[in-house]
C-alpha positions as CSV (number, residue, x, y, z in Angstrom):
1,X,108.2,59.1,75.5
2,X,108.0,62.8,74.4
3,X,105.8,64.4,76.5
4,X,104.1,66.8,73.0
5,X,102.8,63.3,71.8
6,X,99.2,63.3,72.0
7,X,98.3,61.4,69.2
8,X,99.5,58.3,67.6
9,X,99.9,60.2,64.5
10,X,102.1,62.3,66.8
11,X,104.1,59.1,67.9
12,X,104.6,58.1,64.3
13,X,106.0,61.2,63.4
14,X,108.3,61.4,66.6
15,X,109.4,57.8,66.2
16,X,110.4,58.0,62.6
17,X,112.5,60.8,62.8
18,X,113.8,60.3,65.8
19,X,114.9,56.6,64.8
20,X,115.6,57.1,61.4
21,X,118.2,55.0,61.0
22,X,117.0,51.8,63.1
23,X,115.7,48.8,62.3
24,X,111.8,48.9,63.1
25,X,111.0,45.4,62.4
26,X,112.1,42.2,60.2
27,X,111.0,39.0,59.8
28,X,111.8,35.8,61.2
29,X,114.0,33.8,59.0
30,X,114.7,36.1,56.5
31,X,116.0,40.1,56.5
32,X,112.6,41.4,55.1
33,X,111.4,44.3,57.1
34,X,111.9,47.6,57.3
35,X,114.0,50.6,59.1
36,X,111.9,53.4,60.6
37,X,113.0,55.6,57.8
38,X,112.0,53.4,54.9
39,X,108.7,52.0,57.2
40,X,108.1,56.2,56.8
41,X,108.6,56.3,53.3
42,X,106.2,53.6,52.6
43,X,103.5,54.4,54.5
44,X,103.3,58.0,52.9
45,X,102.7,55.8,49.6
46,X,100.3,53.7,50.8
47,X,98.6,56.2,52.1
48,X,98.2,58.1,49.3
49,X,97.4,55.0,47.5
50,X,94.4,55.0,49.6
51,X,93.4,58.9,48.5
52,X,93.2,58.0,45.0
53,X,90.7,55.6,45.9
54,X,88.9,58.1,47.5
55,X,89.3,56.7,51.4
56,X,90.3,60.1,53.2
57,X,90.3,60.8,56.7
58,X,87.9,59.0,59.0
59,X,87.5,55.9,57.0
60,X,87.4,52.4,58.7
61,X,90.4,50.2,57.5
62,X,90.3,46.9,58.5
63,X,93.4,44.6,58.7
64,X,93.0,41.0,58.9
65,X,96.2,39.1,59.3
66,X,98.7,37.3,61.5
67,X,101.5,39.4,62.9
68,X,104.2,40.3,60.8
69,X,106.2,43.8,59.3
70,X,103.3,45.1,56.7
71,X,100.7,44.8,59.5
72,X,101.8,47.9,61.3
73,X,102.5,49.0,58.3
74,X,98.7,49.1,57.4
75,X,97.7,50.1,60.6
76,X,99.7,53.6,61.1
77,X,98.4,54.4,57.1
78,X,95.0,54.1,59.3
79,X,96.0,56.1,62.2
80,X,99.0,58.3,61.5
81,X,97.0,59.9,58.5
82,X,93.4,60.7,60.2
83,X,91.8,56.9,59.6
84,X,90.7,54.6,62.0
85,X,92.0,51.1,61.9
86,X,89.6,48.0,62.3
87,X,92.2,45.2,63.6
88,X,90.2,41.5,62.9
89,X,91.8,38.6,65.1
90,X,93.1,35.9,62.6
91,X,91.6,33.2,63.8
92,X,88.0,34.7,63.2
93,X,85.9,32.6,60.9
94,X,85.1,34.2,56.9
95,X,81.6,34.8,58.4
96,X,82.6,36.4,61.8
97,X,85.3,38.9,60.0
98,X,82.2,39.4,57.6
99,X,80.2,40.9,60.0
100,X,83.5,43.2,61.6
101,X,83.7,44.4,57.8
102,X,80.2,45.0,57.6
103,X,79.2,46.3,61.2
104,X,82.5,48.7,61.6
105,X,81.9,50.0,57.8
106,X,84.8,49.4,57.0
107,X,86.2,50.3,53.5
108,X,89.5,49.1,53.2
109,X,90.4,45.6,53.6
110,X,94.5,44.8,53.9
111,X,94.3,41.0,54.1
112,X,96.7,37.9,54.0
113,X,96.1,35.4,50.9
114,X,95.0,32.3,54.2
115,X,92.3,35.1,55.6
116,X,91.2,36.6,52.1
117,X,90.4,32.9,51.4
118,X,87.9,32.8,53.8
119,X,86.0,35.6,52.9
120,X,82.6,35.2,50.7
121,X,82.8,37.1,46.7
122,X,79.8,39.2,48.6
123,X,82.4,40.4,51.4
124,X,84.7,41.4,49.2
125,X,83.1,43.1,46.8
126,X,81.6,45.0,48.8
127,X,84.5,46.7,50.0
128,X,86.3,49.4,48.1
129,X,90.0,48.3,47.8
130,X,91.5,44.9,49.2
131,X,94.9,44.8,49.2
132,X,97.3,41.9,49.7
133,X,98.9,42.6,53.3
134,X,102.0,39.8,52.1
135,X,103.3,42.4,48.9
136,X,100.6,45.3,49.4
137,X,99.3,44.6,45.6
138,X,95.7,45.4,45.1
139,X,94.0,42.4,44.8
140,X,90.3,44.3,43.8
141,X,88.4,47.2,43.5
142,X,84.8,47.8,44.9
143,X,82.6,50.0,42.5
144,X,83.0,52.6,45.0
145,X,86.9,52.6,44.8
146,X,87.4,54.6,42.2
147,X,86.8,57.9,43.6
148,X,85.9,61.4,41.1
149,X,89.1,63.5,43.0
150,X,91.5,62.1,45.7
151,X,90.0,62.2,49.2
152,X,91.8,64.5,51.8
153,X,93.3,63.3,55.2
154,X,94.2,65.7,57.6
155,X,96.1,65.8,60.7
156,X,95.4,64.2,64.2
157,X,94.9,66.8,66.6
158,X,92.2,65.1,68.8
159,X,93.5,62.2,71.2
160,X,90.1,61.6,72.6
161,X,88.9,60.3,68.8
162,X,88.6,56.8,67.7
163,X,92.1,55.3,66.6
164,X,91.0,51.9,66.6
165,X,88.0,49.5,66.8
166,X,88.8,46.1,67.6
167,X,85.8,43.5,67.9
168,X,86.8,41.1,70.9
169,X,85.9,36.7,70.6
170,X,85.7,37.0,74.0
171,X,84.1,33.7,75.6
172,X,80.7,34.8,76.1
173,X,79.0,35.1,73.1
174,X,78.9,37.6,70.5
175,X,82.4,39.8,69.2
176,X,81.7,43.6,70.1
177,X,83.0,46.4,69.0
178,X,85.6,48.4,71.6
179,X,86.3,51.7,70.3
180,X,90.0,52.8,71.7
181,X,91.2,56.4,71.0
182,X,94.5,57.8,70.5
183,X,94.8,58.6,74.4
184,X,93.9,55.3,75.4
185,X,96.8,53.9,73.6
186,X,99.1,56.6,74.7
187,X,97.9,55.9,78.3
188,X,98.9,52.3,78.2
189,X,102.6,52.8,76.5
190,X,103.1,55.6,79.0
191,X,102.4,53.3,81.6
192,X,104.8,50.2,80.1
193,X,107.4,52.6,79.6
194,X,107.4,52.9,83.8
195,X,106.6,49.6,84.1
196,X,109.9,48.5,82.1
197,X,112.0,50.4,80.2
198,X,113.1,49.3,76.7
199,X,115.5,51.1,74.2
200,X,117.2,50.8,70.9
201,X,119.6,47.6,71.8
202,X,116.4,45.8,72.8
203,X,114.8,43.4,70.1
204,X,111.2,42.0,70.9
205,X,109.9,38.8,69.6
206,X,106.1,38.9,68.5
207,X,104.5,35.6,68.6
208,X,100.4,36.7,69.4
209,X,98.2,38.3,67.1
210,X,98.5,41.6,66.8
211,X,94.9,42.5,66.3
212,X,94.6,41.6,70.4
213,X,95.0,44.8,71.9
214,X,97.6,43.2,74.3
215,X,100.0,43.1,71.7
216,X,98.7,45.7,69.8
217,X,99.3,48.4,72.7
218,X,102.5,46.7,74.9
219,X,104.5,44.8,71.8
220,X,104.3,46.7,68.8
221,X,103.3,50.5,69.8
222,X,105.2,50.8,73.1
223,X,108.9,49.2,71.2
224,X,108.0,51.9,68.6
225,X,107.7,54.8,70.5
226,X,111.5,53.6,71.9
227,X,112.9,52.9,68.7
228,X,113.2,49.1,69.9
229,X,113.0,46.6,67.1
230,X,110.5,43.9,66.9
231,X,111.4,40.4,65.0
232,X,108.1,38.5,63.6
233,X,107.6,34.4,63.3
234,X,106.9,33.8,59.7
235,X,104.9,30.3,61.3
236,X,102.7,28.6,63.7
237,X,104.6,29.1,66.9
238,X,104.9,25.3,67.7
239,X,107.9,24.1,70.9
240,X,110.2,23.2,68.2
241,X,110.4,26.3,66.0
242,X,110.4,28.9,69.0
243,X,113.0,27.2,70.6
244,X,114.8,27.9,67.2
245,X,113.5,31.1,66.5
246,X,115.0,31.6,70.4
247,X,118.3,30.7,69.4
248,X,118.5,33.0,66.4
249,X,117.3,36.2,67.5
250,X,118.0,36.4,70.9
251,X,115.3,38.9,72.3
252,X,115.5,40.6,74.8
253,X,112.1,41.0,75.7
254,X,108.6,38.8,74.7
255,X,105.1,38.7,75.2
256,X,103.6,35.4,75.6
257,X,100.3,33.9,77.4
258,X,99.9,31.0,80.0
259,X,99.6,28.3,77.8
260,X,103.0,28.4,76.5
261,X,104.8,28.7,79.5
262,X,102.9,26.2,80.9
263,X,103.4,23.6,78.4
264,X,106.8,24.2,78.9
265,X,106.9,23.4,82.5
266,X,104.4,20.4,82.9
267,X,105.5,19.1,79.4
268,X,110.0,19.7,79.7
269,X,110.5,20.2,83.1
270,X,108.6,18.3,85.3
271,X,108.7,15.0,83.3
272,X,112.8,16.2,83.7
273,X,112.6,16.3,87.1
274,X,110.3,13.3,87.7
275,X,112.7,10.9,85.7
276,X,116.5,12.0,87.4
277,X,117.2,10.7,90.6
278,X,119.4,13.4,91.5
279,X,117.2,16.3,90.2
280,X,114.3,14.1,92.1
281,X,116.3,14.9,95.0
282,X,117.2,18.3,94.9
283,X,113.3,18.7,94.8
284,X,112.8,17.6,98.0
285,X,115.6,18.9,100.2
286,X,117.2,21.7,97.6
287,X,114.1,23.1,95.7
288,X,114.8,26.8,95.5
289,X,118.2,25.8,94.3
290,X,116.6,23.6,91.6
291,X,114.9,26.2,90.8
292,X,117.9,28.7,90.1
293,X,119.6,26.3,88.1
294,X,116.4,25.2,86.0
295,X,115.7,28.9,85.4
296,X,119.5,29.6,84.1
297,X,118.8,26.9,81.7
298,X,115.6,28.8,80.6
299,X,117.2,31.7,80.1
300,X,119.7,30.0,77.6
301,X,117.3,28.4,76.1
302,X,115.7,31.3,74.8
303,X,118.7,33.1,73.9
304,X,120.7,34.0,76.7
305,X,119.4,37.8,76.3
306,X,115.8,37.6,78.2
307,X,114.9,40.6,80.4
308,X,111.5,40.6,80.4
309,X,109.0,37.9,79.8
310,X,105.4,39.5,79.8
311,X,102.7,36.9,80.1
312,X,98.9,38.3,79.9
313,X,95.7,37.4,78.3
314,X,94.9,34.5,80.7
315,X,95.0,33.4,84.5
316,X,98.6,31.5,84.6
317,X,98.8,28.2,87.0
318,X,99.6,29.3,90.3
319,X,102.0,26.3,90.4
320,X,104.1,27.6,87.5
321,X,104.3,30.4,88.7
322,X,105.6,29.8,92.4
323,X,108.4,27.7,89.8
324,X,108.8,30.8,87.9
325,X,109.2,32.9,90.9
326,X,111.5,30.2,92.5
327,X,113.5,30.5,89.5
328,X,114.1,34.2,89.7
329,X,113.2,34.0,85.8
330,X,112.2,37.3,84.8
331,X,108.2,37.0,84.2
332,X,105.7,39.6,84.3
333,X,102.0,39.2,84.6
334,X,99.7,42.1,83.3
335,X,96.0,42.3,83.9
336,X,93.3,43.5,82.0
337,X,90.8,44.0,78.8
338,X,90.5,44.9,75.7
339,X,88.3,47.9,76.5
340,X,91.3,49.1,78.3
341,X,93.9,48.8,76.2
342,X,94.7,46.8,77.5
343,X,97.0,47.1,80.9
344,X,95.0,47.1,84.3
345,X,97.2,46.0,86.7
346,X,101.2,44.9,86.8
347,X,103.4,42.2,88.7
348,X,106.8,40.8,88.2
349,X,108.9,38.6,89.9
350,X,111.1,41.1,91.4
351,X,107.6,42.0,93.6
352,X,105.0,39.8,93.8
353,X,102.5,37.0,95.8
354,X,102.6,33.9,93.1
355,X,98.5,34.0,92.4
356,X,97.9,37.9,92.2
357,X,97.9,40.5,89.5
358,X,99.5,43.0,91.3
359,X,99.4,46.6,91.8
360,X,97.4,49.0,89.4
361,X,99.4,50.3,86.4
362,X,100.4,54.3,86.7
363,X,97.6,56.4,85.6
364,X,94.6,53.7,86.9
365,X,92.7,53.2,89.7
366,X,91.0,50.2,90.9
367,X,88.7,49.2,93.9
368,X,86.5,46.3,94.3
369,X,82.3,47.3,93.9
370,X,79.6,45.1,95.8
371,X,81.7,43.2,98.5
372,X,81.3,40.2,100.2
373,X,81.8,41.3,103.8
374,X,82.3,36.9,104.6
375,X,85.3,36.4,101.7
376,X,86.2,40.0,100.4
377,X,85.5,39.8,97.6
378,X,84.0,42.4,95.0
379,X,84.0,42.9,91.2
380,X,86.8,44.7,90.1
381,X,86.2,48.7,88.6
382,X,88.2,50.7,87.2
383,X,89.1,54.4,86.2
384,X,91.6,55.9,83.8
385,X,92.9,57.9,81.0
386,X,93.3,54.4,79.0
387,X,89.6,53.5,79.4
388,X,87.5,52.8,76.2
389,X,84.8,55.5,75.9
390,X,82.3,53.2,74.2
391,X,81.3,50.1,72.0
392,X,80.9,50.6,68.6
393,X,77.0,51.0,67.8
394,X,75.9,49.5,70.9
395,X,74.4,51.9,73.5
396,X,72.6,49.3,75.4
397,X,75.9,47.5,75.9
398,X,78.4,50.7,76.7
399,X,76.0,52.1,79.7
400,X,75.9,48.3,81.1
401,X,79.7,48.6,81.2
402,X,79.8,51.6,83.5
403,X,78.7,51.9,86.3
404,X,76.5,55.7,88.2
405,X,80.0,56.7,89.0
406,X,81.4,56.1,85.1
407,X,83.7,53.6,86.9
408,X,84.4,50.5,84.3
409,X,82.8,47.1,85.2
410,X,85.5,44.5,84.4
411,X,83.3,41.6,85.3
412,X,86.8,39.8,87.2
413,X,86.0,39.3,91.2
414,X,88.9,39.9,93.0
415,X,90.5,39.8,96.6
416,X,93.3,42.6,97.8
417,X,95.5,41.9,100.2
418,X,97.0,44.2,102.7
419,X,99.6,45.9,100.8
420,X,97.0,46.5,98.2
421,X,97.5,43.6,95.1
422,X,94.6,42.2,93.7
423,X,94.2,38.6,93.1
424,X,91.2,37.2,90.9
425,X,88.6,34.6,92.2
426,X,86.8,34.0,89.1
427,X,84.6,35.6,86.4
428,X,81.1,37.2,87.7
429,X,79.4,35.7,84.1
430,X,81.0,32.5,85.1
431,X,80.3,32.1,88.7
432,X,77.5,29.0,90.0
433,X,75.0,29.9,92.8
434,X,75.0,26.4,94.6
435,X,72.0,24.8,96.4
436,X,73.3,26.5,99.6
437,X,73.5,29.9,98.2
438,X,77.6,29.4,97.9
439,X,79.9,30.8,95.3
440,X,81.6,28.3,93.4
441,X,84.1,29.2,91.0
442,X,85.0,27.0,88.3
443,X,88.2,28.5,87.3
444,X,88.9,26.9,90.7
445,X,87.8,23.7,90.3
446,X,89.9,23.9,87.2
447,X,93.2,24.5,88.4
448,X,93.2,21.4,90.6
449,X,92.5,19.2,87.9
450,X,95.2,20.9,85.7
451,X,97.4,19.4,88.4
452,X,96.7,16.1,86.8
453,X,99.1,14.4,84.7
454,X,97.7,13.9,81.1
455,X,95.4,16.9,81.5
456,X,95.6,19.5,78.6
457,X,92.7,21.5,79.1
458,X,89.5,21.2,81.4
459,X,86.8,23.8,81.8
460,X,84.2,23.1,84.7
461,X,80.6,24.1,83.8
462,X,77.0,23.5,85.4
463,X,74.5,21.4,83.9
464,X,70.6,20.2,85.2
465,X,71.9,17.5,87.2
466,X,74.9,19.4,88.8
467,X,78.9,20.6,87.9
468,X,80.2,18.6,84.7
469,X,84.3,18.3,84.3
470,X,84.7,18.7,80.8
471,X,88.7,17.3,79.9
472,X,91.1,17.4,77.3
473,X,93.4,14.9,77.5
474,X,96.9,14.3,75.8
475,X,96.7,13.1,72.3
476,X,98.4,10.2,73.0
477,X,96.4,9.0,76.1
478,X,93.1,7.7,73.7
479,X,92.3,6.3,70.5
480,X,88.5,8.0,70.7
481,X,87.7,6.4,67.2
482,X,88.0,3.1,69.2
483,X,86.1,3.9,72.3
484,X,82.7,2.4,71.1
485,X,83.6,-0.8,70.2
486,X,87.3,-1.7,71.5
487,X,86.6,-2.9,75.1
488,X,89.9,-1.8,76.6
489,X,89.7,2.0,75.3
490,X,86.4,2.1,76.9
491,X,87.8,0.6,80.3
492,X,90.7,2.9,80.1
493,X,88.4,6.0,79.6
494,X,86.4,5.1,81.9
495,X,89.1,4.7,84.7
496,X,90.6,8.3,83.6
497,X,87.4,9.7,84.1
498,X,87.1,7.9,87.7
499,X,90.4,8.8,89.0
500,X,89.9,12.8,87.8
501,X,86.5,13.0,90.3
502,X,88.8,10.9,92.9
503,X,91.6,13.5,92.8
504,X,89.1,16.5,92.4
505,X,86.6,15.7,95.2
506,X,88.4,14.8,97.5
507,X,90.5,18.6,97.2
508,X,87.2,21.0,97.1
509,X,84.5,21.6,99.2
510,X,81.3,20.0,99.4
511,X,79.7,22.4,96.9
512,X,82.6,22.3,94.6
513,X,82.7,18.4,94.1
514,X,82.2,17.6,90.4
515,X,79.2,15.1,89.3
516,X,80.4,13.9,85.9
517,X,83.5,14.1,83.7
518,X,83.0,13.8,80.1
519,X,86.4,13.6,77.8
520,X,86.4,16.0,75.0
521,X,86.7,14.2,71.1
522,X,88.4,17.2,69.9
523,X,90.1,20.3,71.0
524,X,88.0,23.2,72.7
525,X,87.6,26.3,70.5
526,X,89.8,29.0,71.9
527,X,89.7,32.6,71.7
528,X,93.1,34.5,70.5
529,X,94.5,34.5,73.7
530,X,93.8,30.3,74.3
531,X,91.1,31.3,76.6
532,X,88.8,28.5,75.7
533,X,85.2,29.7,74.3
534,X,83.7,28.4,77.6
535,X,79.7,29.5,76.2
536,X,80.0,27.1,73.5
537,X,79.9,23.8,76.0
538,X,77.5,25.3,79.0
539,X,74.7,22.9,77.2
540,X,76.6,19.9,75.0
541,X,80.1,19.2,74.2
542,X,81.7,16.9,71.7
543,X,82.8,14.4,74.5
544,X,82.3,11.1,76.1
């Protein structure tokens, strides 16, 4: 990237005129989308749209929508014209993205017709100009939106102001505000660029919402800023229809998270494996070779072009990952937060232990704070240009964050080995203190019973009379509308539930081993990344 970029206005201009004549983005299933030339030409519109309604420079616009071409089209008329953008995560409720609109200030809405639908007459009218983010029509005007003379933007000569504030669902409680500046940004697509290099032939596929900074930063501004083009799902992103969408555009490069790829390899390939006699057999005495050969399948199957498979967001099962590695299938694993911008940390498969999180990404530094001088482990801090400088509103929260130093608090505890990669032991919020004073670590707990056939999700949590297994089985494992009064449901469950604490106690230690498992009714409320909402279920759960 050109070194004179400071800002992402700077970026905008660069990458537009530099990449005129390239496709910037299109849609899934259809040709809709735009070049960088004609993505230019648009936003100068929009943006101007906006200064008739009198929103000029430093106004909040907010963008609630699934990825697809218009949403970066809304977001650089935030940023490339003095604005800051307000990205809301799709999945947030009509009353969660009520309070982003209302805590942010946000005056310009750029919605999808599925997320404007969830918003109260009170939300919206409060705002000065909603516009559909499907055909950019406006959809209303606030009694504030019809400004006496246009409002004035001006250009972006700061890279240490707000670009962006992006409330996080996190999986501790309440969404806050992280404010990320133009720099930050930079900082991170600087990084990715050294981390792997993409150019003009390369096409990226965009599956996660792009109002998670991961995707934000790594798979929409850092393929802009190389004139790569990015192709957009136009629905959910079920097996079936990415295996398709695979076939048809071929990318090159994708960012994904764990769940995916690991329902692809406990749900295709082990049940594969499990049910040939030959392939049975090359696991036992041939495995890496098995392994090859699976992984030149994979590659076809997602389009014969794959270069780089990102996966992020989430801890990925250490088991699909020694597969992965096995495989020589080209996976990378980044680490970190939203109030970084995300990137932390950086592994791939050309360099790696399966289990870590690698080596900190260029420009960062990292070391662990308050060690355990028994295990080695320490919280994780961290240091760098693409560090958030504070929450939005929240003073109390931003100096918790730092610590005397102005070092980061990430919250992950971590090990590092000799040659210096980290590997994470857990969340500090989520760690138990057991009777003996021991650490215990559910996320540890968890990943043996993921080894379980028939287990979709588990989280482990501690309750009055000691650690509770909380599971998610397969769909088609229970009938749970028949478990109260059909006799052999309940004598099924019940068997489940007694051969999960079987298989799990007798692979932890003492202070691990798991007093109760209760099966979950329903699916566990996730966060945008499929990180489940673990604070919701500490207390109750809709279980058995």
């Amino acid at each position: 990237m050109n070194s004179n970029i400071k800002t992402l206005e700077d970026l905008y201009n660069y990458a537009t005129s530099t990449y005129s004549n390239q496709t910037l983005n299109r849609t899934c299933d259809s040709e809709a989308g735009y070049s960088f030339e004609s993505f230019r030409h648009r936003c100068e519109k929009l943006s101007d749209l906006l200064s008739l309604y009198g929103v000029g420079a430093d106004a909040k616009v907010a963008i609630y929508a699934s990825g697809q071409v218009n949403w970066s089209l809304a977001f650089f008329t935030a940023v490339a014209h003095g604005r800051i953008a307000v990205p809301i995560l799709p999945d947030f409720s009509g009353s969660e993205a009520g309070h982003v609109l209302a805590h942010s200030g946000s005056r310009v809405l750029f919605a999808s017709s599925r997320q404007l639908a969830k918003l109260s007459q009170d939300t919206i009218k409060a705002l000065d100009l909603v516009i559909s983010i499907e055909d950019l029509q406006i959809v209303s005007v606030g009694a504030n939106g019809n400004a006496s003379e246009v409002a004035k933007t001006r250009p972006q000569t700061d890279p240490y102001s707000p670009a962006a504030i992006i409330y996080t669902s996190g999986t501790t409680g309440d969404a806050k505000g992280v404010v990320l500046t133009h720099n930050n940004f930079l900082a991170n697509v600087r990084a990715a660029e050294k981390i792997y290099r993409i150019g003009t032939e390369d096409v990226m596929l965009s599956i996660l919402p792009l109002a998670h900074a991961y995707e934000l930063s790594l798979g929409m501004l850092y393929p802009f800023s190389m004139g790569a083009s990015v192709c957009y799902i136009s629905k959910t992103p079920s097996p079936s229809y990415l295996m398709k969408v695979m076939q048809d555009v071929r990318p090159t490069a994708m960012l994904t998270v764990p769940l995916i790829i690991e329902k692809v390899y406990k749900g295709t390939i082990l049940p594969m494996i499990r049910k040939s006699p030959s392939l049975s057999w090359l696991d036992r005495h041939a495995h890496t070779l098995l392994c090859r050969i699976i992984g030149k399948k994979m590659i076809k199957t997602f389009g014969g072009r794959l270069r780089f498979f990102g996966i992020g967001g989430a801890k990925l099962d250490v088991d699909v990952e020694r597969f992965l590695y096995a495989a020589r299938f080209p996976y990378y694993i980044g680490y970190g937060l939203t109030e970084c911008a995300p990137l932390l940390s950086i592994c791939s498969y050309l360099d790696t232990v399966p289990g870590s999180i690698g080596f900190p990404i260029d420009g960062v530094s990292l070391r662990l704070d308050n060690v355990n001088p028994s295990t080695g482990e320490g919280e994780i801090i961290a240091k760098g240009p693409n560090i958030m400088p504070c929450y939005y509103k929240d003073e109390v929260r931003t100096l918790k964050a730092f610590n005397r130093e102005g070092w980061f608090r990430t919250g992950d505890l971590a090990v590092v080995d000799k040659e210096g990669r980290y590997a994470i032991k857990g969340r500090l919020g989520n760690m138990i203190v057991g009777a003996s004073g021991e650490n215990i670590y559910p996320e540890e707990i968890e990943k043996v019973v993921k080894e379980i056939p028939d287990v979709e999700d588990v989280i482990v949590v501690y309750r009055r009379n000691g650690l509770v297994c909380l599971v998610r089985a397969a769909d088609s494992l229970f009938d749970f509308s028949k478990a109260q009064t059909d006799e052999a449901t309940l004598k099924a469950l019940n068997k489940f539930k007694t051969s999960v604490m079987d298989y799990v106690n007798k692979r932890v230690s003492v202070a691990s081993r798991i007093s109760k498992v209760e099966m979950m009714t329903v699916p566990f409320e996730k966060t945008a990344t499929l990180k489940i909402r673990r604070f919701l279920y500490v207390s109750q759960s809709p279980s058995i």
